[in-house]
N, CA and C atoms of all chains as a GROMACS GRO file, in nm:
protein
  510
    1UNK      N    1  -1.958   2.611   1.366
    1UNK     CA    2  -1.892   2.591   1.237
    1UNK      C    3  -1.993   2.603   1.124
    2UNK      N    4  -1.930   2.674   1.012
    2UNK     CA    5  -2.071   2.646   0.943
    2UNK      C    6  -1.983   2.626   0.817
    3UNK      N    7  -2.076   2.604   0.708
    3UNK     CA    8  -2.044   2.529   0.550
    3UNK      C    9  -2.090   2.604   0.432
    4UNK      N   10  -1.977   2.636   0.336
    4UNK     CA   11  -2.016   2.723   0.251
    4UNK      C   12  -1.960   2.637   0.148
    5UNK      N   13  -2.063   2.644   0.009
    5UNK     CA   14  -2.010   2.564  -0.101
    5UNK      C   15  -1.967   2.688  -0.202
    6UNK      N   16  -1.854   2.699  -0.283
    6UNK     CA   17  -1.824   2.802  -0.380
    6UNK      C   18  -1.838   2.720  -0.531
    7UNK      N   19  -1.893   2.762  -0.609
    7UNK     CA   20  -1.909   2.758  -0.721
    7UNK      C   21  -1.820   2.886  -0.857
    8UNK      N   22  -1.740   2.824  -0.888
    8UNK     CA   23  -1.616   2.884  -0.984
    8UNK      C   24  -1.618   2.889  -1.110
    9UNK      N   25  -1.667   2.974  -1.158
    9UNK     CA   26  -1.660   2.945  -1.328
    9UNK      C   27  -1.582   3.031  -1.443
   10UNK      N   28  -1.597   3.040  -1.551
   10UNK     CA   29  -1.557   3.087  -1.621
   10UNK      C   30  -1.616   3.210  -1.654
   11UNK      N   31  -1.610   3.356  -1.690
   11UNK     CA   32  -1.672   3.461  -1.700
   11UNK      C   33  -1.727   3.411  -1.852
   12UNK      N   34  -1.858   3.504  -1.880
   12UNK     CA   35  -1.942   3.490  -2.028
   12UNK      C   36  -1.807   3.511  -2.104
   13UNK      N   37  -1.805   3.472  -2.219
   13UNK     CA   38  -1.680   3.482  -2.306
   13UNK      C   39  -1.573   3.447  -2.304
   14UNK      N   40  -1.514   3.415  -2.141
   14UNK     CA   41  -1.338   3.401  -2.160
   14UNK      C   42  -1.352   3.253  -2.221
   15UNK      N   43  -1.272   3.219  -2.254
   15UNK     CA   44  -1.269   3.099  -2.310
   15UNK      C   45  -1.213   3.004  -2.197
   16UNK      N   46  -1.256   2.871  -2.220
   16UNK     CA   47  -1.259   2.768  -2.104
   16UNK      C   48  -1.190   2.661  -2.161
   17UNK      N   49  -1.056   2.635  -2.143
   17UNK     CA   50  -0.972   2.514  -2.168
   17UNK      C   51  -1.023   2.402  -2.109
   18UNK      N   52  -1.048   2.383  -2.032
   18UNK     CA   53  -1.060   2.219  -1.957
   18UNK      C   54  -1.194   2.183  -2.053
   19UNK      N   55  -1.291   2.298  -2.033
   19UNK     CA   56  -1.459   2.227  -2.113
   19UNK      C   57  -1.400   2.196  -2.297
   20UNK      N   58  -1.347   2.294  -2.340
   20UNK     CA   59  -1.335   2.254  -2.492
   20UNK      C   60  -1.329   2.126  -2.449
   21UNK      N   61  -1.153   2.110  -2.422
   21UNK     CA   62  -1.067   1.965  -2.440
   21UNK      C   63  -1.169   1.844  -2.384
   22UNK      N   64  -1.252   1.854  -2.282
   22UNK     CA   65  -1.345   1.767  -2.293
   22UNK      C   66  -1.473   1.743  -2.365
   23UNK      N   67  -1.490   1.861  -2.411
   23UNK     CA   68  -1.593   1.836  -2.460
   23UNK      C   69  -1.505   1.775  -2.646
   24UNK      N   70  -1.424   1.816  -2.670
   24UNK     CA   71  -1.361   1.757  -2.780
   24UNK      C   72  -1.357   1.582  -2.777
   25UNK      N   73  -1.289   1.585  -2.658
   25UNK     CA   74  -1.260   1.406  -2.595
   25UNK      C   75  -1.361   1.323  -2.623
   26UNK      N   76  -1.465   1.397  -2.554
   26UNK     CA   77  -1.678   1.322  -2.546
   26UNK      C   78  -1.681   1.292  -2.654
   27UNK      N   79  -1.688   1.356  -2.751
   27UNK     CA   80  -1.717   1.354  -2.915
   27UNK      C   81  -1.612   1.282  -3.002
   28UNK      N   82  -1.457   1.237  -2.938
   28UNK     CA   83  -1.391   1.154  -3.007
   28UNK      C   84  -1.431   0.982  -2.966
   29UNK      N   85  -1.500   1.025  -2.821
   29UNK     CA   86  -1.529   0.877  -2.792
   29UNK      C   87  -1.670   0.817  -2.792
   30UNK      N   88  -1.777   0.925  -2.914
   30UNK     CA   89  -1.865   0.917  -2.983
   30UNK      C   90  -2.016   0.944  -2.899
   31UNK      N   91  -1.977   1.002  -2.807
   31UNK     CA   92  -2.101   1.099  -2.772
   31UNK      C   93  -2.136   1.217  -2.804
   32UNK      N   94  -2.203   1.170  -2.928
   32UNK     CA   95  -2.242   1.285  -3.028
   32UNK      C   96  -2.358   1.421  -2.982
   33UNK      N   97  -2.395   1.336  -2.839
   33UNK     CA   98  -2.508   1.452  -2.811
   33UNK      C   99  -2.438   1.565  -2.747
   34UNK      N  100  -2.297   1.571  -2.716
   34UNK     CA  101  -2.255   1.659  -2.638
   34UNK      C  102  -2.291   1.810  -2.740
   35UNK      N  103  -2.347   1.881  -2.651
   35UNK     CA  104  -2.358   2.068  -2.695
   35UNK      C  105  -2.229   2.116  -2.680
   36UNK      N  106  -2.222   2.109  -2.565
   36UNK     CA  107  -2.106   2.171  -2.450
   36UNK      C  108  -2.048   2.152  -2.327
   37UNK      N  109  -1.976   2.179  -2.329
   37UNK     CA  110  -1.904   2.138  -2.191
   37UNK      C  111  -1.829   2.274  -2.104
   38UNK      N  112  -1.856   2.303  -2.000
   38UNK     CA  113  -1.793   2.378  -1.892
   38UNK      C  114  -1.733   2.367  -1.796
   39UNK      N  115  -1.632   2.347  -1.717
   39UNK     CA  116  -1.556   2.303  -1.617
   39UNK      C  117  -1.501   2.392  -1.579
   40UNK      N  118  -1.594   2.410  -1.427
   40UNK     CA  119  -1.523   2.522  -1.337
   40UNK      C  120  -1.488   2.417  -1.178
   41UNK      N  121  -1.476   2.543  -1.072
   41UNK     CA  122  -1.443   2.442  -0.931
   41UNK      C  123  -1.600   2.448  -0.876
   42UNK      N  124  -1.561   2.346  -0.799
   42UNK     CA  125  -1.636   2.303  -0.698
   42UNK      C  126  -1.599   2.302  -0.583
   43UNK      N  127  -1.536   2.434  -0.442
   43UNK     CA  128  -1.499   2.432  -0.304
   43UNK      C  129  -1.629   2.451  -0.213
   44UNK      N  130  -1.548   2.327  -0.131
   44UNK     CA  131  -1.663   2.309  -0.025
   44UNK      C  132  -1.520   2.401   0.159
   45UNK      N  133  -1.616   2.497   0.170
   45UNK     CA  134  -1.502   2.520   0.326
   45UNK      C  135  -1.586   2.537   0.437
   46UNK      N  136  -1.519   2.511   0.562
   46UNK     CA  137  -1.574   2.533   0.644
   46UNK      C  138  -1.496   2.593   0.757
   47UNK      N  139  -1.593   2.719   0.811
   47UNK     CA  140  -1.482   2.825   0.897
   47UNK      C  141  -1.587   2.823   1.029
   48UNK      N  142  -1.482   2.853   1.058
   48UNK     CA  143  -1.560   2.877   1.295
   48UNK      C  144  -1.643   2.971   1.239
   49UNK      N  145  -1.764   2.960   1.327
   49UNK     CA  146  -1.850   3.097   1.310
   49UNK      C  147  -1.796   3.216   1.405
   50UNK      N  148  -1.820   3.330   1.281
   50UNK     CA  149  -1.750   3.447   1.360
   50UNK      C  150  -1.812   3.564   1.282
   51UNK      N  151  -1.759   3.708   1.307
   51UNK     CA  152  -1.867   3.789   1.237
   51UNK      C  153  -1.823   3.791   1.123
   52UNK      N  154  -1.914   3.845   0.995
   52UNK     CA  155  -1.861   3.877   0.855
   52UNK      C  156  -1.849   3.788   0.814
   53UNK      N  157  -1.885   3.664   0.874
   53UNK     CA  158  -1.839   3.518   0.806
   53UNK      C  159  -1.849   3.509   0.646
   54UNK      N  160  -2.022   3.544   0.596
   54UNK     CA  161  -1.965   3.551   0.433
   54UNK      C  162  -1.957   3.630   0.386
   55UNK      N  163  -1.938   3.766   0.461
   55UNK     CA  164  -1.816   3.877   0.366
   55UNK      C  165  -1.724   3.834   0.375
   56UNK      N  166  -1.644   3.775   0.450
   56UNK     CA  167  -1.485   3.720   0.471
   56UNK      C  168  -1.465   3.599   0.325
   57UNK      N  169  -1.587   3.512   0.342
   57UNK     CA  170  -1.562   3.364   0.229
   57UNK      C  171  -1.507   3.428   0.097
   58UNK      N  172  -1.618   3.560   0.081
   58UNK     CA  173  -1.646   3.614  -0.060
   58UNK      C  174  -1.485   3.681  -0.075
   59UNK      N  175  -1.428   3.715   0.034
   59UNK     CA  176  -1.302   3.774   0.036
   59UNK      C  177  -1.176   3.648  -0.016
   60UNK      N  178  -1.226   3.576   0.051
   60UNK     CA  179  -1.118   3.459   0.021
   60UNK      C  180  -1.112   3.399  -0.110
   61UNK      N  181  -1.240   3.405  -0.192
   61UNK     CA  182  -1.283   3.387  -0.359
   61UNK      C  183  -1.179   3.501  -0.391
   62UNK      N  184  -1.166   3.672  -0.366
   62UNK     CA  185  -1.141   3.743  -0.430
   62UNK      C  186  -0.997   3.728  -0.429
   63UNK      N  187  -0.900   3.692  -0.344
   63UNK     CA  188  -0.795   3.692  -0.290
   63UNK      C  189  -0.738   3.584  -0.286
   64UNK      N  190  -0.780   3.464  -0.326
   64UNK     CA  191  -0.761   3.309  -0.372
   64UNK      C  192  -0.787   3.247  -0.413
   65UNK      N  193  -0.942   3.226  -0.383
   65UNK     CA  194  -0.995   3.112  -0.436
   65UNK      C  195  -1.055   3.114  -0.594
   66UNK      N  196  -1.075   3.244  -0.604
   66UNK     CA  197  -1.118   3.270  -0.789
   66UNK      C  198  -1.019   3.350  -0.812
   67UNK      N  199  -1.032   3.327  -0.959
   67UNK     CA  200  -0.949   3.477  -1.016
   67UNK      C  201  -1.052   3.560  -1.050
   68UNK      N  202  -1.066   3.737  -1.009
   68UNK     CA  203  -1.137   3.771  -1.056
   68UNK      C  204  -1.189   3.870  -1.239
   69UNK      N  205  -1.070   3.804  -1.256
   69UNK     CA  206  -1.060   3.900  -1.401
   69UNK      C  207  -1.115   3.843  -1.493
   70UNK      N  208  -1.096   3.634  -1.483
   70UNK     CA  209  -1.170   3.572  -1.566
   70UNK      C  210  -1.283   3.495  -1.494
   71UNK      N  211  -1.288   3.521  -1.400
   71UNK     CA  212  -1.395   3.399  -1.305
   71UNK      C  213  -1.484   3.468  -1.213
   72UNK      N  214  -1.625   3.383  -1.222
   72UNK     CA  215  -1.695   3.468  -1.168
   72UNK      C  216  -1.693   3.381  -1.051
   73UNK      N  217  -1.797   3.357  -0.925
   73UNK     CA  218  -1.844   3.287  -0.804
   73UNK      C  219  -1.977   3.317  -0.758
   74UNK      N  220  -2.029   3.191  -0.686
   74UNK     CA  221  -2.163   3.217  -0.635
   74UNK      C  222  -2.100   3.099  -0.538
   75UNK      N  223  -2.157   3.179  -0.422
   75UNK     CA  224  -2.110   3.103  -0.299
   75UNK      C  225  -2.251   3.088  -0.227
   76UNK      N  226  -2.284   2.956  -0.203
   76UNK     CA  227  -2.439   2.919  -0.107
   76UNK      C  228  -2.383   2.865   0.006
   77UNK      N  229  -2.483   2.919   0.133
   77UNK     CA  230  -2.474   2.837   0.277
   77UNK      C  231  -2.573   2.716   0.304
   78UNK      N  232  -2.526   2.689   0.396
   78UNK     CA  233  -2.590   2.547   0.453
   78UNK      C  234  -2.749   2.566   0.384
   79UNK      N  235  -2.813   2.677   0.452
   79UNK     CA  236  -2.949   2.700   0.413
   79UNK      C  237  -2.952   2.726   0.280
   80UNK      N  238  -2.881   2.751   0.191
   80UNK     CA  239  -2.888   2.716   0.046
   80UNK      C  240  -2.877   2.898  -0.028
   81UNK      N  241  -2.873   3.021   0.085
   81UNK     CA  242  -2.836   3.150   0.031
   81UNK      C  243  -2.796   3.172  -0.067
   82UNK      N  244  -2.813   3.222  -0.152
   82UNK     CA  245  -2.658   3.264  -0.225
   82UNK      C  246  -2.623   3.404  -0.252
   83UNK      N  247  -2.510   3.402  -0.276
   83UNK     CA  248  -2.488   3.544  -0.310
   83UNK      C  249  -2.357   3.479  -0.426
   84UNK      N  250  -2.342   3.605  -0.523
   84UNK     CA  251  -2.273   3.582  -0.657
   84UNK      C  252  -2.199   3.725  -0.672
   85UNK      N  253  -2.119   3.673  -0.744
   85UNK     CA  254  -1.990   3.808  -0.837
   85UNK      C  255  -1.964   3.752  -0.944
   86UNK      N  256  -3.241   1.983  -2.601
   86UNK     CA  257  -3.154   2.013  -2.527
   86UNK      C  258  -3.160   1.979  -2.366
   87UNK      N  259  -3.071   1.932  -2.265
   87UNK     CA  260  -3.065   1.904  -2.153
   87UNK      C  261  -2.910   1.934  -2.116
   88UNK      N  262  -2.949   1.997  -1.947
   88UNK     CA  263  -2.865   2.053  -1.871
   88UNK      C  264  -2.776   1.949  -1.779
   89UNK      N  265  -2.751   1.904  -1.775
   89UNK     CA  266  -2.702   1.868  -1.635
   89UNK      C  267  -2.552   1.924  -1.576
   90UNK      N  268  -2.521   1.941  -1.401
   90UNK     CA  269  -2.468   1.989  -1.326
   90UNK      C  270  -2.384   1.825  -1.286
   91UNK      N  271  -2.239   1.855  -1.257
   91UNK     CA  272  -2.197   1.712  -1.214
   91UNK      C  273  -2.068   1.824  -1.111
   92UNK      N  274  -2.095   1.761  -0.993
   92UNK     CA  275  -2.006   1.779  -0.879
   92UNK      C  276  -1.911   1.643  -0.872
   93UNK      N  277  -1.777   1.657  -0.895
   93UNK     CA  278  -1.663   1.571  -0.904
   93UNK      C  279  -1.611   1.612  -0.781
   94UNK      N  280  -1.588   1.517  -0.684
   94UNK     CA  281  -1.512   1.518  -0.564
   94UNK      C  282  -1.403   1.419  -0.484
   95UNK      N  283  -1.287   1.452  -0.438
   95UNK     CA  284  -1.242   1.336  -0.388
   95UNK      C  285  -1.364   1.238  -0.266
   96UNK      N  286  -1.278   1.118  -0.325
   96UNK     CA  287  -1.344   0.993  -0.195
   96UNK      C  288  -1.271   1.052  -0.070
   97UNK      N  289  -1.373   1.008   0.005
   97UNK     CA  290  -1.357   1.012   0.172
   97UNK      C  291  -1.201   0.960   0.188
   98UNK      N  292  -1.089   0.998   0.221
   98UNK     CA  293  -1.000   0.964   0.285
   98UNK      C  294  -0.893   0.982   0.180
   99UNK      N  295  -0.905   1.058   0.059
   99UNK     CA  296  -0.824   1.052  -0.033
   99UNK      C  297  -0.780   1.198  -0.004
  100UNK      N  298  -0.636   1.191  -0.051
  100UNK     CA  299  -0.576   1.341  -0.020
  100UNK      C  300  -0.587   1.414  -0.078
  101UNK      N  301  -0.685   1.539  -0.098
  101UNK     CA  302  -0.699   1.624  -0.177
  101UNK      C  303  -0.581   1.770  -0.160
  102UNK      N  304  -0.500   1.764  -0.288
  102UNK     CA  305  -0.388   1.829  -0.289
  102UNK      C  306  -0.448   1.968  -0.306
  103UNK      N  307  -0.504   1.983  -0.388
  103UNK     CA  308  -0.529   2.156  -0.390
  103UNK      C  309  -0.584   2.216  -0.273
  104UNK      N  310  -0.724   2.110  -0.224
  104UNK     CA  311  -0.765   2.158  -0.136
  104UNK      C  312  -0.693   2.232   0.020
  105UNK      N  313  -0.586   2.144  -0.022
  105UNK     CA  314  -0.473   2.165   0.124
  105UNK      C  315  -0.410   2.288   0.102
  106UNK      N  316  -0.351   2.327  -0.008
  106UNK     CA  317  -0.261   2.368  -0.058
  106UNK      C  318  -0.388   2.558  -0.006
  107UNK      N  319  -0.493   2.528  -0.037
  107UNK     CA  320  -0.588   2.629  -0.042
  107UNK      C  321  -0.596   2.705   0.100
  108UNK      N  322  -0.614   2.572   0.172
  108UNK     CA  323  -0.661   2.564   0.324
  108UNK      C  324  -0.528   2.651   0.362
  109UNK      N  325  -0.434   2.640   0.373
  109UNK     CA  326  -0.240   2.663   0.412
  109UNK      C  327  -0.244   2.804   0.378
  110UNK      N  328  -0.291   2.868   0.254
  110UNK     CA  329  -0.290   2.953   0.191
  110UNK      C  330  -0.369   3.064   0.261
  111UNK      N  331  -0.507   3.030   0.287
  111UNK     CA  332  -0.605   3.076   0.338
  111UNK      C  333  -0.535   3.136   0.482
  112UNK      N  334  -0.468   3.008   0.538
  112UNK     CA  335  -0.481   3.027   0.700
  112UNK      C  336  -0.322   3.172   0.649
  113UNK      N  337  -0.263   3.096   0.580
  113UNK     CA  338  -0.125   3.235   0.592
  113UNK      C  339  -0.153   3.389   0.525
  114UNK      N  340  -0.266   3.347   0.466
  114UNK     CA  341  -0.321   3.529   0.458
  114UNK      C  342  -0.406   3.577   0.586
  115UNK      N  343  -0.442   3.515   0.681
  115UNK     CA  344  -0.487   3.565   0.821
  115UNK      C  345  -0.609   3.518   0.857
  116UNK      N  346  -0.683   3.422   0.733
  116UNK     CA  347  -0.766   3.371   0.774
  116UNK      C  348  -0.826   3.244   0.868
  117UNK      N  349  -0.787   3.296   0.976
  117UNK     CA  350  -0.765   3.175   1.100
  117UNK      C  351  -0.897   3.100   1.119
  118UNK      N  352  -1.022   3.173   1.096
  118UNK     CA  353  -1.153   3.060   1.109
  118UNK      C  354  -1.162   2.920   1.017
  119UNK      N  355  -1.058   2.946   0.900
  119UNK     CA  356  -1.039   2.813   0.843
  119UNK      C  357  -1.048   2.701   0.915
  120UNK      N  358  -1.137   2.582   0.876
  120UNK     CA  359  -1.131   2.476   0.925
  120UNK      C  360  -1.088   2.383   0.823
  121UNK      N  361  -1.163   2.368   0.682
  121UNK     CA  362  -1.097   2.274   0.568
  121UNK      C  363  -1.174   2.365   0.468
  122UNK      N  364  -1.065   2.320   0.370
  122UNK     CA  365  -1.122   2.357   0.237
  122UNK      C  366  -1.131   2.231   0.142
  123UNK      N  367  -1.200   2.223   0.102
  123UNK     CA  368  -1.184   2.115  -0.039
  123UNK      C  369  -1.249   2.134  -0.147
  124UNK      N  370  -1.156   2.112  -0.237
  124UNK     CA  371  -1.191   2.164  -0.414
  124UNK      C  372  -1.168   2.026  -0.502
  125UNK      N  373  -1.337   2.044  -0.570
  125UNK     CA  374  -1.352   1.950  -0.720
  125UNK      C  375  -1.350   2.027  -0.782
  126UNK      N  376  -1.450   1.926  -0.871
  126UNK     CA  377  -1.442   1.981  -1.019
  126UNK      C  378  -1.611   2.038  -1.036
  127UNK      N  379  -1.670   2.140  -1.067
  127UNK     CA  380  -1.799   2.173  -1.135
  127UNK      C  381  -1.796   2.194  -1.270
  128UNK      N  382  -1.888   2.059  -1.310
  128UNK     CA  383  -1.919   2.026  -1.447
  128UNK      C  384  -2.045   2.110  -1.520
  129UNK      N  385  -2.060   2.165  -1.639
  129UNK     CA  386  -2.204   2.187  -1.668
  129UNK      C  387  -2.209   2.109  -1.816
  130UNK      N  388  -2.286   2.040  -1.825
  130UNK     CA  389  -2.268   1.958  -1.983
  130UNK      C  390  -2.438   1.972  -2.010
  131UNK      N  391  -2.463   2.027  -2.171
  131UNK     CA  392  -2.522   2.016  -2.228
  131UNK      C  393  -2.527   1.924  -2.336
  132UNK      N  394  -2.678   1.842  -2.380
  132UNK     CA  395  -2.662   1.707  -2.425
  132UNK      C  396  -2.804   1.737  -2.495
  133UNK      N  397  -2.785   1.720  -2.636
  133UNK     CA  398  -2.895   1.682  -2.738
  133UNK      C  399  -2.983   1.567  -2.654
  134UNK      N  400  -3.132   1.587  -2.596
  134UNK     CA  401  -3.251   1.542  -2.576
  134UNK      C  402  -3.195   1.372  -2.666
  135UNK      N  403  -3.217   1.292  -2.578
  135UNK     CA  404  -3.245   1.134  -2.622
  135UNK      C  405  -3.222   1.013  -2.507
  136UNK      N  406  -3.239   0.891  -2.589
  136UNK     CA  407  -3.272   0.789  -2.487
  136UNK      C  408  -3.157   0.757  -2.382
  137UNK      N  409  -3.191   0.679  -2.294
  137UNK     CA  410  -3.033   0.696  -2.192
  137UNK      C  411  -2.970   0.790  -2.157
  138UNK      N  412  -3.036   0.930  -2.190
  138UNK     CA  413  -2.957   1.073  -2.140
  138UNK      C  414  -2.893   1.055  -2.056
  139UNK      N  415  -2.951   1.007  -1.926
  139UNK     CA  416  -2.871   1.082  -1.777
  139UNK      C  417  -2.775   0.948  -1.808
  140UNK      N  418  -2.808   0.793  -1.826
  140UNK     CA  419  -2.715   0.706  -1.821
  140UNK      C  420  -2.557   0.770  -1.866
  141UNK      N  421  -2.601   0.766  -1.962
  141UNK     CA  422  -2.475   0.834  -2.117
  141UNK      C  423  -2.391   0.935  -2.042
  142UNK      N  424  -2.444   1.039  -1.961
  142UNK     CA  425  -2.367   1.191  -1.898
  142UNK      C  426  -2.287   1.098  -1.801
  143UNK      N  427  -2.386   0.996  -1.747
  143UNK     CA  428  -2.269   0.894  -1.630
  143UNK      C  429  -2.202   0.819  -1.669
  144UNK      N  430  -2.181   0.748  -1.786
  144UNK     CA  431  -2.111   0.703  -1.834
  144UNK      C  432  -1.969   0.806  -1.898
  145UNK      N  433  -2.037   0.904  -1.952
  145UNK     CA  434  -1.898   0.983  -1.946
  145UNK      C  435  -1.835   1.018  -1.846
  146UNK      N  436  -1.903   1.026  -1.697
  146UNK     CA  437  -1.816   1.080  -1.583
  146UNK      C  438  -1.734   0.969  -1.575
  147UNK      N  439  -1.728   0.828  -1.567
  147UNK     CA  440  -1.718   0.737  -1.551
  147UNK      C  441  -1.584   0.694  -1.639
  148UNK      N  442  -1.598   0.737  -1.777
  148UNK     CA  443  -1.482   0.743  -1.878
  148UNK      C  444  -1.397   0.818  -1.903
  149UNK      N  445  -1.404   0.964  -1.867
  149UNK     CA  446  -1.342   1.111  -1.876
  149UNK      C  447  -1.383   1.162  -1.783
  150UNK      N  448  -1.470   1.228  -1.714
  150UNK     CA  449  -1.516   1.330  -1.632
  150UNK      C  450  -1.464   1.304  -1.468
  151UNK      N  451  -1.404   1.193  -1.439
  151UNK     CA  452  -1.398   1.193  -1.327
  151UNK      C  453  -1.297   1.045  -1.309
  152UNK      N  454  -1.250   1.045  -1.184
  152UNK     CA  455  -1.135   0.912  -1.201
  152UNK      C  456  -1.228   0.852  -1.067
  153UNK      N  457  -1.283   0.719  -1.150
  153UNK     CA  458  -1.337   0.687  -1.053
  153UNK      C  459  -1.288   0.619  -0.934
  154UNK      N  460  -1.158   0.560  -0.939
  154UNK     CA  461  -1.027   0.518  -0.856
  154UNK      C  462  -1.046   0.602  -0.736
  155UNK      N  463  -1.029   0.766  -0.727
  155UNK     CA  464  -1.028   0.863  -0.633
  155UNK      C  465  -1.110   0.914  -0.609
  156UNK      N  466  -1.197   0.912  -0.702
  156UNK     CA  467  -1.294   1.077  -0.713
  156UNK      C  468  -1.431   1.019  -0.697
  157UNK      N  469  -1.546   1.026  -0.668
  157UNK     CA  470  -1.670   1.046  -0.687
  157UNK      C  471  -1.758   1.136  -0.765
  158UNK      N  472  -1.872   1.133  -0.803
  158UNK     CA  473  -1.979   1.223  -0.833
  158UNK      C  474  -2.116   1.227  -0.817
  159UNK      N  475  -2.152   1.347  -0.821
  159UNK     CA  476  -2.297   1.352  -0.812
  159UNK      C  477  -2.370   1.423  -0.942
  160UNK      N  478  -2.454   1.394  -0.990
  160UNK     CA  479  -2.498   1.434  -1.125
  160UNK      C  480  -2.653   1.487  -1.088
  161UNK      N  481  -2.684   1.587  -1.130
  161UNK     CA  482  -2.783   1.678  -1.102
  161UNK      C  483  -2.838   1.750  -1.246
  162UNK      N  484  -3.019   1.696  -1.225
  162UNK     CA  485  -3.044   1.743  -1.318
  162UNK      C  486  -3.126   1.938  -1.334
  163UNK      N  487  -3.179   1.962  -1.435
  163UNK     CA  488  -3.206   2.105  -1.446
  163UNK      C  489  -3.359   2.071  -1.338
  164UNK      N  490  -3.436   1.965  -1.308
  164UNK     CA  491  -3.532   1.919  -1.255
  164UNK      C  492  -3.467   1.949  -1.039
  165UNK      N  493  -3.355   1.906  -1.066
  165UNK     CA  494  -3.302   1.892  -0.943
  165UNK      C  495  -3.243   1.743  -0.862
  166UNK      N  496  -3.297   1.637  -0.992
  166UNK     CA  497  -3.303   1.512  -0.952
  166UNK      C  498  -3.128   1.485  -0.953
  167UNK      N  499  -3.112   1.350  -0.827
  167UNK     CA  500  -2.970   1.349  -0.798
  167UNK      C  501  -2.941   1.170  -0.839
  168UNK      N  502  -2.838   1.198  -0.908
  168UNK     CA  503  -2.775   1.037  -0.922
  168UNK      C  504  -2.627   1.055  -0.886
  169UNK      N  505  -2.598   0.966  -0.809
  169UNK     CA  506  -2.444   0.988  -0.763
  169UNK      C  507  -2.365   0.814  -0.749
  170UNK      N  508  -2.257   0.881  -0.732
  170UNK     CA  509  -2.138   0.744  -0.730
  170UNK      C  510  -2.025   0.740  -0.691
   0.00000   0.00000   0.00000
């Protein structure tokens, strides 16, 4: 079995609803140091080992787990790899 | 200026709805090596340099960023250093 963490974000530019509205929130409840705020996912999965294992993960980002029109991904393994889109 | 990374996750034994919903999804597009999926939240918050920095970023997870009822976090700095809860 092995463990892949996906990291989900927002592409440079698209605009990011969840970070504004929090980062708006931070600053109404007077944490003035806030710059910015970003809020993407955080998936943790874990699949039987088999071949293509993280061409398949990166497949499952493209085909579910991200969108790829506004979201990018960087997916790391146990040993800490990564590979990104 | 300071970076920090905050991984928002359900607690151990709490039902994570998307994550399921992901996992179900996964397995009915053909991906049978699925074992679990589970999805937080990835935070990136930037914070004007000052005293109590990392406190203050946890204190916001604590107030907005995260329900501490369900959810946990781990807060990670641009150094690599880990504070969690």
């Amino acid at each position: 079995m092995a463990r892949y963490e996906i990291f989900v974000t927002y592409k440079q530019g698209i605009f990011d609803p969840p970070g504004a509205t929090a980062e708006r929130a931070l600053a109404n409840l007077g944490y003035d140091e806030i710059e910015s705020v970003k809020i993407g996912k955080y998936i943790r999965v874990e699949v039987a080992d088999g071949p293509n294992e993280r061409a398949r993960v990166a497949e499952m980002c493209d085909k579910l787990l991200a969108n790829p029109v506004i979201e990018e991904y960087r997916i790391v393994d146990a040993e800490g790899a990564v590979s990104a889109r």
